[in-house]
mmCIF file of the N, C-alpha and C atoms, coordinates in Angstrom:
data_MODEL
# 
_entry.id   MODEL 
# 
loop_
_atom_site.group_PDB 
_atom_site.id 
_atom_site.type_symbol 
_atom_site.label_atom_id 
_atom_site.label_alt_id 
_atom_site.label_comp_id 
_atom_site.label_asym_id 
_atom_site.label_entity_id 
_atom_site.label_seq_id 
_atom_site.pdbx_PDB_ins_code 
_atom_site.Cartn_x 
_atom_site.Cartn_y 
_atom_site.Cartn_z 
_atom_site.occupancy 
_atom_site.B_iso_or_equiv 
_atom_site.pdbx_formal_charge 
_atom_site.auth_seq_id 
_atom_site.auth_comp_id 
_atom_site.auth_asym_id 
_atom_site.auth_atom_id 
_atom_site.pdbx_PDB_model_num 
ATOM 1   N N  . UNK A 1 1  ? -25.154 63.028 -10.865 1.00 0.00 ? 1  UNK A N  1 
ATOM 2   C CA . UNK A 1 1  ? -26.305 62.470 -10.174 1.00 0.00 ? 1  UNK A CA 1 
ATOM 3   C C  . UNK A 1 1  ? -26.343 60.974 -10.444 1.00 0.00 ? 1  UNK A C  1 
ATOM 4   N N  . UNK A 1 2  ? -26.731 60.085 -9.557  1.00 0.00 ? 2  UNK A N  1 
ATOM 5   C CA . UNK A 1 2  ? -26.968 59.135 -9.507  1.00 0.00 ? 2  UNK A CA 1 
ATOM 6   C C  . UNK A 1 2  ? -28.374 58.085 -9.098  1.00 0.00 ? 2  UNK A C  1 
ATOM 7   N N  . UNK A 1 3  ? -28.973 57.529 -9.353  1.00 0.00 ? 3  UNK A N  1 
ATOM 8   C CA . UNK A 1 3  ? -29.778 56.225 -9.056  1.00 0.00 ? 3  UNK A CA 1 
ATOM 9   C C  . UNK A 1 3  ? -29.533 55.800 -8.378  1.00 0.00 ? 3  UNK A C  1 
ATOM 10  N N  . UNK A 1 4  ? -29.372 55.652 -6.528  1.00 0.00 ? 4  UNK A N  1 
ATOM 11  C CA . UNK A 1 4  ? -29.320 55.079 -5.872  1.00 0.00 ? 4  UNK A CA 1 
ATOM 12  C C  . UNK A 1 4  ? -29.928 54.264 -5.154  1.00 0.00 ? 4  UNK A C  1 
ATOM 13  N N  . UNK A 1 5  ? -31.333 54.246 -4.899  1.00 0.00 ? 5  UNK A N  1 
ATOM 14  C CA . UNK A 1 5  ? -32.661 53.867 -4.537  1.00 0.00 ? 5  UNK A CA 1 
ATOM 15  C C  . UNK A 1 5  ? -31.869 52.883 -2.532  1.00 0.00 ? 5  UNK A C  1 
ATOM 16  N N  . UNK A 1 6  ? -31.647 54.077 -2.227  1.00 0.00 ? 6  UNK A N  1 
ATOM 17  C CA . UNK A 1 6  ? -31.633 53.663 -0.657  1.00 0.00 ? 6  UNK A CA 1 
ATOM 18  C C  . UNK A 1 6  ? -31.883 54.992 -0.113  1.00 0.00 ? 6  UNK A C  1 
ATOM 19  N N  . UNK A 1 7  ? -32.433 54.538 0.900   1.00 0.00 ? 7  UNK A N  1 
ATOM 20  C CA . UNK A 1 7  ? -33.138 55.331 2.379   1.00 0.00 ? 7  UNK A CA 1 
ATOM 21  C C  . UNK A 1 7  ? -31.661 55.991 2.749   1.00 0.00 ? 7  UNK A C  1 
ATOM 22  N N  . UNK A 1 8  ? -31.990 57.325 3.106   1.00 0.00 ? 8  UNK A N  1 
ATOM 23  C CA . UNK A 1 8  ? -30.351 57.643 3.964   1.00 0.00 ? 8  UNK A CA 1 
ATOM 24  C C  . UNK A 1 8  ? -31.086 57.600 5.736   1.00 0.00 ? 8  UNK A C  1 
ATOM 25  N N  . UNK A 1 9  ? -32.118 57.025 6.075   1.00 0.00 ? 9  UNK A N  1 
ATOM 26  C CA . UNK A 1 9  ? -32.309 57.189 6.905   1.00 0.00 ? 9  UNK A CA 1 
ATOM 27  C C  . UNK A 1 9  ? -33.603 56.409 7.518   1.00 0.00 ? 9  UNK A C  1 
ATOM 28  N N  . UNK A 1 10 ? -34.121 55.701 8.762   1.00 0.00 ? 10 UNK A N  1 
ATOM 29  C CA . UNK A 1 10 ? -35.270 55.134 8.906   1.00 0.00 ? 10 UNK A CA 1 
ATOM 30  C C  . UNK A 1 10 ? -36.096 55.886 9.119   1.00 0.00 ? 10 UNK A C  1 
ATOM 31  N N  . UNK A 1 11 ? -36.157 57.372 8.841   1.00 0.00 ? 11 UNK A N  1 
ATOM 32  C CA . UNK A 1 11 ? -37.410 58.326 9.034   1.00 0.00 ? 11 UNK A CA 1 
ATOM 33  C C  . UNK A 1 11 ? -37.670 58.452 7.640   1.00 0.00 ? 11 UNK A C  1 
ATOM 34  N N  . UNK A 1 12 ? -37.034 57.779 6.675   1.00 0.00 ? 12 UNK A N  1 
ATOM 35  C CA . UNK A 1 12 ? -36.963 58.168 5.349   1.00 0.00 ? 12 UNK A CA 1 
ATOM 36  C C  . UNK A 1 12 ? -37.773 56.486 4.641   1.00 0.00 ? 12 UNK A C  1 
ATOM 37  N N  . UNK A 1 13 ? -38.572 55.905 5.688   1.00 0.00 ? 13 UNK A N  1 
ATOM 38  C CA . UNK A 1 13 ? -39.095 54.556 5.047   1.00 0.00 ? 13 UNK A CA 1 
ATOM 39  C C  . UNK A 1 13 ? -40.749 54.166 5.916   1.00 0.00 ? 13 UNK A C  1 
ATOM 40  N N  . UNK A 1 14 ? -41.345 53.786 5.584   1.00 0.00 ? 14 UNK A N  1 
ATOM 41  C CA . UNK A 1 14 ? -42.866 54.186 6.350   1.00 0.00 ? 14 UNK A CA 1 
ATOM 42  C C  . UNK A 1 14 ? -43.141 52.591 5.769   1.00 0.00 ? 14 UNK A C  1 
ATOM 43  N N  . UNK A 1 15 ? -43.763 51.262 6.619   1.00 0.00 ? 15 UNK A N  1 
ATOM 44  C CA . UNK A 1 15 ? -44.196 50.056 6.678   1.00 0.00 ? 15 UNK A CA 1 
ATOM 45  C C  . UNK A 1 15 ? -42.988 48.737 5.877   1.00 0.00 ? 15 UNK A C  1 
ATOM 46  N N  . UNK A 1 16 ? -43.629 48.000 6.360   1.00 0.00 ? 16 UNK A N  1 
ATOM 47  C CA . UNK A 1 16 ? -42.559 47.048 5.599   1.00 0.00 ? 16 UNK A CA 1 
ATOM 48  C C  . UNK A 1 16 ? -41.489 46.517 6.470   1.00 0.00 ? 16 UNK A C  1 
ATOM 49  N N  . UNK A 1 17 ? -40.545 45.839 6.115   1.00 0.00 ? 17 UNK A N  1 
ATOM 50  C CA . UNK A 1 17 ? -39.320 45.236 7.181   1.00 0.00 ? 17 UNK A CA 1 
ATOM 51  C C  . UNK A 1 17 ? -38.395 46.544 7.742   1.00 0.00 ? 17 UNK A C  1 
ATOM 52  N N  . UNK A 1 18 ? -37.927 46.345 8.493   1.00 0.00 ? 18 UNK A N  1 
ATOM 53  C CA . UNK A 1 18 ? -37.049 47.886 9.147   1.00 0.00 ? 18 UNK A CA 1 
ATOM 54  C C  . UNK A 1 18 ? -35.688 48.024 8.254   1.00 0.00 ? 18 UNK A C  1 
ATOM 55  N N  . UNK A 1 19 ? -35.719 49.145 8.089   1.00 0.00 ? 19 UNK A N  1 
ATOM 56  C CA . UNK A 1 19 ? -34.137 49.602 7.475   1.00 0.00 ? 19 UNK A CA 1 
ATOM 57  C C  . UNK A 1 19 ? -33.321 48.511 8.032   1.00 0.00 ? 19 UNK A C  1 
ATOM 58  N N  . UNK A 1 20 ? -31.803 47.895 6.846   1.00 0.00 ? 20 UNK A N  1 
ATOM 59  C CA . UNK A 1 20 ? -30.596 48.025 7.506   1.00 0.00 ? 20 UNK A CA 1 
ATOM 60  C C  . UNK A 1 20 ? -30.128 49.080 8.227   1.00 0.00 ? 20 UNK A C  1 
ATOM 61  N N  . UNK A 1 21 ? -29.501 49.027 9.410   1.00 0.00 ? 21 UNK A N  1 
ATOM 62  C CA . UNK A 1 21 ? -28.518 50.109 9.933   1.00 0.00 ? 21 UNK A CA 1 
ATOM 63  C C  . UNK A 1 21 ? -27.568 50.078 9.207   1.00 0.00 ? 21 UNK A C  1 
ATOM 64  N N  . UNK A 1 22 ? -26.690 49.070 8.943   1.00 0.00 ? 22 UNK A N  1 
ATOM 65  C CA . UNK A 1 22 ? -25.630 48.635 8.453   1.00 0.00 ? 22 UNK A CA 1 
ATOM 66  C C  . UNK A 1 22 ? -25.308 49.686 6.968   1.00 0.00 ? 22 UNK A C  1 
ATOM 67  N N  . UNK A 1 23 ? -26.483 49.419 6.432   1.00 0.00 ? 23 UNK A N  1 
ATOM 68  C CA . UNK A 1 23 ? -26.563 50.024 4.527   1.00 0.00 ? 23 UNK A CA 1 
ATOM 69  C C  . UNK A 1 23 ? -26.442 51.549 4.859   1.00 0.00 ? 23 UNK A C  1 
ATOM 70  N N  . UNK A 1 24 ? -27.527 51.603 6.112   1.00 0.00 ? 24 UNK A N  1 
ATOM 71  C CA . UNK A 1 24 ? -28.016 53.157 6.165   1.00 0.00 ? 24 UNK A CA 1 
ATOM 72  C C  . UNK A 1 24 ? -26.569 54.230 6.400   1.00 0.00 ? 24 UNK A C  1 
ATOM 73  N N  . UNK A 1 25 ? -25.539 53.348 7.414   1.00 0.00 ? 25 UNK A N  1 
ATOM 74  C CA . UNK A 1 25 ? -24.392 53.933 7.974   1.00 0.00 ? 25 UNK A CA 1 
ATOM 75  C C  . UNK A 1 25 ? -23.298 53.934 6.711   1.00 0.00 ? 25 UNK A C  1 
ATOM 76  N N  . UNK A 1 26 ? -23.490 52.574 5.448   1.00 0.00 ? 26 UNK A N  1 
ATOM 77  C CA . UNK A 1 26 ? -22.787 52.978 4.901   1.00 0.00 ? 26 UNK A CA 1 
ATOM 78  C C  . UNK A 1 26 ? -22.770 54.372 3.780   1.00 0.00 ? 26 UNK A C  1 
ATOM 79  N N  . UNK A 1 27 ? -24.078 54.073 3.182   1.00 0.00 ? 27 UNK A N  1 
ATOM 80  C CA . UNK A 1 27 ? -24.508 55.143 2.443   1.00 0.00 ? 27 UNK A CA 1 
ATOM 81  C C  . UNK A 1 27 ? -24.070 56.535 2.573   1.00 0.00 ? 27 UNK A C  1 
ATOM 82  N N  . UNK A 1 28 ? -24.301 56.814 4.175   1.00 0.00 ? 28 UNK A N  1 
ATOM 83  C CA . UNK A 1 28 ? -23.703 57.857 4.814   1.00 0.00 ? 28 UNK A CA 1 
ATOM 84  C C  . UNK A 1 28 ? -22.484 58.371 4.832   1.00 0.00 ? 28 UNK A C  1 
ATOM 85  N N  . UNK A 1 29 ? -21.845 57.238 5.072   1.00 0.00 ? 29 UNK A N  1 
ATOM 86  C CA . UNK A 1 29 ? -20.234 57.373 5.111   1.00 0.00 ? 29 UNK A CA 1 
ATOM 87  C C  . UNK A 1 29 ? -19.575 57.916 3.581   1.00 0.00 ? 29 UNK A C  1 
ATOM 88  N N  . UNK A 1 30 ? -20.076 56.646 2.562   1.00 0.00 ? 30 UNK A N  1 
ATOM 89  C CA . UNK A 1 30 ? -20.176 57.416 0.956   1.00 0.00 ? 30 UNK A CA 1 
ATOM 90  C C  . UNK A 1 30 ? -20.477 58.986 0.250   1.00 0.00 ? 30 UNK A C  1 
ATOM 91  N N  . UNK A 1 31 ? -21.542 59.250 1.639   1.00 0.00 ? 31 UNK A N  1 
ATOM 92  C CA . UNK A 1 31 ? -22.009 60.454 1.081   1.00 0.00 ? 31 UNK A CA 1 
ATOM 93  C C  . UNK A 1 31 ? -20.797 61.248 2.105   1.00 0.00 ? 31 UNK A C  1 
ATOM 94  N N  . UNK A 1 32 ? -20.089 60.950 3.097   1.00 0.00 ? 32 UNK A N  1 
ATOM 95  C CA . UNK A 1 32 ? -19.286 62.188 3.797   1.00 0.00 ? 32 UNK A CA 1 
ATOM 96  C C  . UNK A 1 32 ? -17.862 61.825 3.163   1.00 0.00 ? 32 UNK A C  1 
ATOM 97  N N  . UNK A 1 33 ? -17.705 60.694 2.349   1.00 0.00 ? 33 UNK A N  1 
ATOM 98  C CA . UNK A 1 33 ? -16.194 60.060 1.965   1.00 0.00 ? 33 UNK A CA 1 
ATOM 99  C C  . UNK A 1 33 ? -16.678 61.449 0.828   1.00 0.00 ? 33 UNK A C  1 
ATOM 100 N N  . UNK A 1 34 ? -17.747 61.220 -0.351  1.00 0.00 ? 34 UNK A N  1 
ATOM 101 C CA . UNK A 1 34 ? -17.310 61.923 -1.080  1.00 0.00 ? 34 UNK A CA 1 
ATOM 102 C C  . UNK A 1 34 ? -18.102 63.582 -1.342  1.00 0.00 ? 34 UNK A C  1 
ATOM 103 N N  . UNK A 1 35 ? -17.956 64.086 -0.013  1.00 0.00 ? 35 UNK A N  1 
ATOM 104 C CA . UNK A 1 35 ? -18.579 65.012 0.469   1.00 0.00 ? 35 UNK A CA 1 
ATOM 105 C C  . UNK A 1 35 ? -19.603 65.841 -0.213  1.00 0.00 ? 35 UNK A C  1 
ATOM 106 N N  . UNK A 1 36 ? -20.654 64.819 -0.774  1.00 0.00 ? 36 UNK A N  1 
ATOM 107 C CA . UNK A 1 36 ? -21.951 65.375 -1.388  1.00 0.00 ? 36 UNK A CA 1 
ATOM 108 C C  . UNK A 1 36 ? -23.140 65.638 -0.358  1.00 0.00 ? 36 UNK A C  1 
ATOM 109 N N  . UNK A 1 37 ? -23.693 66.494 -1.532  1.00 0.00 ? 37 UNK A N  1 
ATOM 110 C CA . UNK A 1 37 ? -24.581 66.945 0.026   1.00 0.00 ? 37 UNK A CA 1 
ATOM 111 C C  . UNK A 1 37 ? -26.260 66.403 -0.517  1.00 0.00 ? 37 UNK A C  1 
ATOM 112 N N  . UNK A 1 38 ? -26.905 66.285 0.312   1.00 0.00 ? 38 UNK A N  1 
ATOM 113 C CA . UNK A 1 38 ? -28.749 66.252 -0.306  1.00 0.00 ? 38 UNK A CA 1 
ATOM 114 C C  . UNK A 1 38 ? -29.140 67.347 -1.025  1.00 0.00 ? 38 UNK A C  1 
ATOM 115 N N  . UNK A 1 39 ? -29.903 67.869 -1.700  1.00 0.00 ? 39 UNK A N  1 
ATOM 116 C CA . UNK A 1 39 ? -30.013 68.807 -2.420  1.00 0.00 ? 39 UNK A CA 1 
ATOM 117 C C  . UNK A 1 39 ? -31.353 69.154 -2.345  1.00 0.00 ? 39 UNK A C  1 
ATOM 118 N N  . UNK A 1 40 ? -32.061 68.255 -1.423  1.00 0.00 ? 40 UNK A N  1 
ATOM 119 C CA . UNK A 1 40 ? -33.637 68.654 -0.675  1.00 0.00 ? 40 UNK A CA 1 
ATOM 120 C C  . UNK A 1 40 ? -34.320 67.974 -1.539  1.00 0.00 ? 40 UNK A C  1 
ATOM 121 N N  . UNK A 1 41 ? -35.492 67.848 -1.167  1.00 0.00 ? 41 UNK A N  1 
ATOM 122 C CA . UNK A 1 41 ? -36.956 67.786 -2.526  1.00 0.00 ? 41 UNK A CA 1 
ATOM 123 C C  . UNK A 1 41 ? -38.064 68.428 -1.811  1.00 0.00 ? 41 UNK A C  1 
ATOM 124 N N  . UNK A 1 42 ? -39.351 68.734 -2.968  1.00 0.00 ? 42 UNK A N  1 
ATOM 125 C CA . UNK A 1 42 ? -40.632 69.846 -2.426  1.00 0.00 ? 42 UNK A CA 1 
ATOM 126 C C  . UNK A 1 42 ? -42.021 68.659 -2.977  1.00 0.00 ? 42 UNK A C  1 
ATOM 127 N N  . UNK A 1 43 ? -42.824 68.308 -2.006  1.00 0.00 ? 43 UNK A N  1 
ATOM 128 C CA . UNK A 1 43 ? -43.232 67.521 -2.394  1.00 0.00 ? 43 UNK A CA 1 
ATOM 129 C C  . UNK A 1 43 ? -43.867 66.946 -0.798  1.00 0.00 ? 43 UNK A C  1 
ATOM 130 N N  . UNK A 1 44 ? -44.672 65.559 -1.227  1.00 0.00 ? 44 UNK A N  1 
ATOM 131 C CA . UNK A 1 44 ? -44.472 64.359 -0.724  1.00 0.00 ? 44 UNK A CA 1 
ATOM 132 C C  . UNK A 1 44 ? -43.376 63.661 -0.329  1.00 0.00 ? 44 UNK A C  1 
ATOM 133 N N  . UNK A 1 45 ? -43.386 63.580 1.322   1.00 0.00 ? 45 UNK A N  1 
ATOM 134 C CA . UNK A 1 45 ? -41.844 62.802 2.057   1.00 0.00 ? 45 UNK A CA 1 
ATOM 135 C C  . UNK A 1 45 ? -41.846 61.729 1.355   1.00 0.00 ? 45 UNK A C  1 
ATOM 136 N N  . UNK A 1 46 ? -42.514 60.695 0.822   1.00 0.00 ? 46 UNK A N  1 
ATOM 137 C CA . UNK A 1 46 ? -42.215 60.020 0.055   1.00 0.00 ? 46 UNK A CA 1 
ATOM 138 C C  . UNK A 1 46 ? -42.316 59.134 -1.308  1.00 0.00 ? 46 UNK A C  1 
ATOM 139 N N  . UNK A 1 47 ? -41.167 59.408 -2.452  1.00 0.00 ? 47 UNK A N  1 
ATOM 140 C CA . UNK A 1 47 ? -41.339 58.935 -3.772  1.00 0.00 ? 47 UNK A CA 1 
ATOM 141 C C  . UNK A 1 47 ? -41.729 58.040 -4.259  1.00 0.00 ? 47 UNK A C  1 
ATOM 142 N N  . UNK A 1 48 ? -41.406 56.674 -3.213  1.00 0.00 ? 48 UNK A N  1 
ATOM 143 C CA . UNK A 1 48 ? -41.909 55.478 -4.025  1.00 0.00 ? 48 UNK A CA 1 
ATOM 144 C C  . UNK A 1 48 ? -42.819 54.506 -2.993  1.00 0.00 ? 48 UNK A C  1 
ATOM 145 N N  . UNK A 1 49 ? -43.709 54.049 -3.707  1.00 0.00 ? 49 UNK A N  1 
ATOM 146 C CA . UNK A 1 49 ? -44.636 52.998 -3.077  1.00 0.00 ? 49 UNK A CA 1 
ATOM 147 C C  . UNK A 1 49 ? -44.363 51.969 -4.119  1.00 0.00 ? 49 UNK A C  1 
ATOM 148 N N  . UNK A 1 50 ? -45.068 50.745 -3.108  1.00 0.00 ? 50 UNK A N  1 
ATOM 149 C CA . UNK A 1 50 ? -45.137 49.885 -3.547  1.00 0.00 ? 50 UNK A CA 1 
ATOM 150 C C  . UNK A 1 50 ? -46.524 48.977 -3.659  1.00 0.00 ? 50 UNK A C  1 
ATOM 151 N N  . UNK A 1 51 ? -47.362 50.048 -3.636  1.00 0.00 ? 51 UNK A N  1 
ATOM 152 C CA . UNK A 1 51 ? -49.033 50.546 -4.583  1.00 0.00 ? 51 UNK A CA 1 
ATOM 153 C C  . UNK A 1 51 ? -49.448 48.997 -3.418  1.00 0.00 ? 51 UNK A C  1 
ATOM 154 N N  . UNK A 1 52 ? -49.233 48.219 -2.597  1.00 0.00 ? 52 UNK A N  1 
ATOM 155 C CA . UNK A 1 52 ? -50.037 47.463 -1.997  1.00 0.00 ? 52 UNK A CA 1 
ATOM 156 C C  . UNK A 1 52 ? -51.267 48.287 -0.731  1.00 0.00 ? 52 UNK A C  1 
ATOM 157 N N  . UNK A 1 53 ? -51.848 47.683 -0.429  1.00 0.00 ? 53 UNK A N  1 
ATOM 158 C CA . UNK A 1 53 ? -53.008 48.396 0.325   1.00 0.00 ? 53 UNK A CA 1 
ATOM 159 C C  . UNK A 1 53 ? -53.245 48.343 2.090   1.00 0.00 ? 53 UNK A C  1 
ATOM 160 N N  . UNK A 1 54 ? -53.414 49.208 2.834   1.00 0.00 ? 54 UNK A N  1 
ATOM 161 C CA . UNK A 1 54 ? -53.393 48.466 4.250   1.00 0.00 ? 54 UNK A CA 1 
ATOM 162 C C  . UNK A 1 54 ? -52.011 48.453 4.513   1.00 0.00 ? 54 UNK A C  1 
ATOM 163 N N  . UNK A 1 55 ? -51.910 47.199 5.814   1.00 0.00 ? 55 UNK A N  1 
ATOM 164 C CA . UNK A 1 55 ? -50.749 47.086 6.242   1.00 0.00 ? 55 UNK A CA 1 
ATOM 165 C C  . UNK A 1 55 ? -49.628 46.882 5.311   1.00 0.00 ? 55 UNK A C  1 
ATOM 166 N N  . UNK A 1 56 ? -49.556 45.874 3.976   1.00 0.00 ? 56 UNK A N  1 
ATOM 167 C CA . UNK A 1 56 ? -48.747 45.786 3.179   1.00 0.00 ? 56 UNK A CA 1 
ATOM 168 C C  . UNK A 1 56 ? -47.986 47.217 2.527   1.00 0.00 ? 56 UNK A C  1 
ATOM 169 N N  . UNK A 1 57 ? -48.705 48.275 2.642   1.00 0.00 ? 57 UNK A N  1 
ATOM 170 C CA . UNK A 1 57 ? -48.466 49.274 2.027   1.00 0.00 ? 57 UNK A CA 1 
ATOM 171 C C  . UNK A 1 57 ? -46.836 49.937 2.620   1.00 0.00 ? 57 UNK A C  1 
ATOM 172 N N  . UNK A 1 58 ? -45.994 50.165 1.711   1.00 0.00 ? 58 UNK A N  1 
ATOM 173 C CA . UNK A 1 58 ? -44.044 50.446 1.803   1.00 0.00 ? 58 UNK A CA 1 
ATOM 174 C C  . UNK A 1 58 ? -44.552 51.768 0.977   1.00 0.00 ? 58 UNK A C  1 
ATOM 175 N N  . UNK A 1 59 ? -43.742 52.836 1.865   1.00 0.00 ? 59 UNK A N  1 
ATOM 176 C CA . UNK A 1 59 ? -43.526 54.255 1.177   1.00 0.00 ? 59 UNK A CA 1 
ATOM 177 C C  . UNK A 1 59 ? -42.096 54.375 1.704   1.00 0.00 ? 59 UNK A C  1 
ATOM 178 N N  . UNK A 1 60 ? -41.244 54.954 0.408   1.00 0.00 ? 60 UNK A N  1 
ATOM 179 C CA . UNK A 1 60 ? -39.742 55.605 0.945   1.00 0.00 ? 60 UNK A CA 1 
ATOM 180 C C  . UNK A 1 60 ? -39.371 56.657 0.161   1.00 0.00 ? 60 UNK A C  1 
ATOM 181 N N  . UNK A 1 61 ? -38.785 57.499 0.545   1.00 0.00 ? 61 UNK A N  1 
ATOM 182 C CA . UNK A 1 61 ? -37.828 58.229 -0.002  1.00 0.00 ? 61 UNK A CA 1 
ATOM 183 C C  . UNK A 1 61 ? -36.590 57.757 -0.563  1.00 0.00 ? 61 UNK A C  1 
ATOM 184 N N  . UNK A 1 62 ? -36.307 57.446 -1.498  1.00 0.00 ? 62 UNK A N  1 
ATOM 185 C CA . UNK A 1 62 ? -35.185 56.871 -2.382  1.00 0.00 ? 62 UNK A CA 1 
ATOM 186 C C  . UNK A 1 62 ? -34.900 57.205 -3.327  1.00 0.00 ? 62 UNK A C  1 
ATOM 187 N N  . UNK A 1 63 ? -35.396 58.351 -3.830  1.00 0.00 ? 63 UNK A N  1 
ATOM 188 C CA . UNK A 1 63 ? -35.036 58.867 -5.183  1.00 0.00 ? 63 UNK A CA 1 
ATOM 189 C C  . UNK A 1 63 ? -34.628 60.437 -4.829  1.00 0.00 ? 63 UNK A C  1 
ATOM 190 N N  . UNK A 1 64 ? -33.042 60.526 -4.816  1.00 0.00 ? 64 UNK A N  1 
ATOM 191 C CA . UNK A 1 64 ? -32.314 61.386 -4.439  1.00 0.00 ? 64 UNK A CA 1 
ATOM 192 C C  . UNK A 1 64 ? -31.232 62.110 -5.467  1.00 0.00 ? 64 UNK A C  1 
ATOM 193 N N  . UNK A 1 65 ? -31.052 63.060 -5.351  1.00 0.00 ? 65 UNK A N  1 
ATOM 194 C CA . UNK A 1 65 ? -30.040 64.162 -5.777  1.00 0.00 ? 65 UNK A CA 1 
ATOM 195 C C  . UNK A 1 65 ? -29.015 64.614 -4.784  1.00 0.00 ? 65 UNK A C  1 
ATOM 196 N N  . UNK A 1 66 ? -27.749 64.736 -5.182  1.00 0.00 ? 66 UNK A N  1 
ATOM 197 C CA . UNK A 1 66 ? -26.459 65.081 -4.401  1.00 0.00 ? 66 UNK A CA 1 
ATOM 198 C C  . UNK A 1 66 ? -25.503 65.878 -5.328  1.00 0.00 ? 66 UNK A C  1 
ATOM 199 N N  . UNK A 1 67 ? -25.349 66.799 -4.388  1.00 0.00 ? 67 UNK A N  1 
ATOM 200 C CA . UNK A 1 67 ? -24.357 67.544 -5.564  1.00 0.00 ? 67 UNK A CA 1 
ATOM 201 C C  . UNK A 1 67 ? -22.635 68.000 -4.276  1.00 0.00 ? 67 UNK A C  1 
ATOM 202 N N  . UNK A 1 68 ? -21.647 68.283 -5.196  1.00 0.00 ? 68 UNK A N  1 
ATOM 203 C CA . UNK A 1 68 ? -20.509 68.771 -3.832  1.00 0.00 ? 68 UNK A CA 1 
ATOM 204 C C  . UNK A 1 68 ? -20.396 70.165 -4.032  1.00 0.00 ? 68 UNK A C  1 
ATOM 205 N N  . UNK A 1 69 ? -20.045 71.150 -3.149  1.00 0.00 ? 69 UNK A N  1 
ATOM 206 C CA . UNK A 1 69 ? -19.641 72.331 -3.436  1.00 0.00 ? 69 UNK A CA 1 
ATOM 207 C C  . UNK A 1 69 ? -18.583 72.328 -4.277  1.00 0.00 ? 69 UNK A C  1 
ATOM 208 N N  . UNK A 1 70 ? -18.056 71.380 -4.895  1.00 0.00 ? 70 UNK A N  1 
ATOM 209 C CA . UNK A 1 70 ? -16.960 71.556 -6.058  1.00 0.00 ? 70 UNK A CA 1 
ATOM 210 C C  . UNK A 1 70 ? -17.987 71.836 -7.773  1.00 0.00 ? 70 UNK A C  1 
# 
């Protein structure tokens, strides 16, 4: 497991500047180069804020688990 703290996705980020595509496609690619998979979470869609109020307010999903069928 790793600490990665990126979005695999722009449904996976709520206010704030818009996802890279660029990061989002690579991330992806990382995750199919080294064929790990998401491993879900139960909860709130998203883990981290950035506790500002109103419009300022950033929620994402970035705190992830991956495991391979190996």
């Amino acid at each position: 497991m790793g600490d990665f703290n990126q979005v695999g996705s722009i449904w996976e980020k709520l206010g704030g500047m818009e996802c890279s595509r660029s990061q989002i496609d690579m991330f992806q690619f990382m995750l199919s180069e080294w064929a790990l998979m998401d491993l879900g979470f139960k909860g709130t869609a998203y883990n981290w804020t950035n506790n500002q109020i109103g419009d300022a307010n950033i929620r994402e999903r970035c705190d992830k688990a991956f495991a391979s069928v190996a």
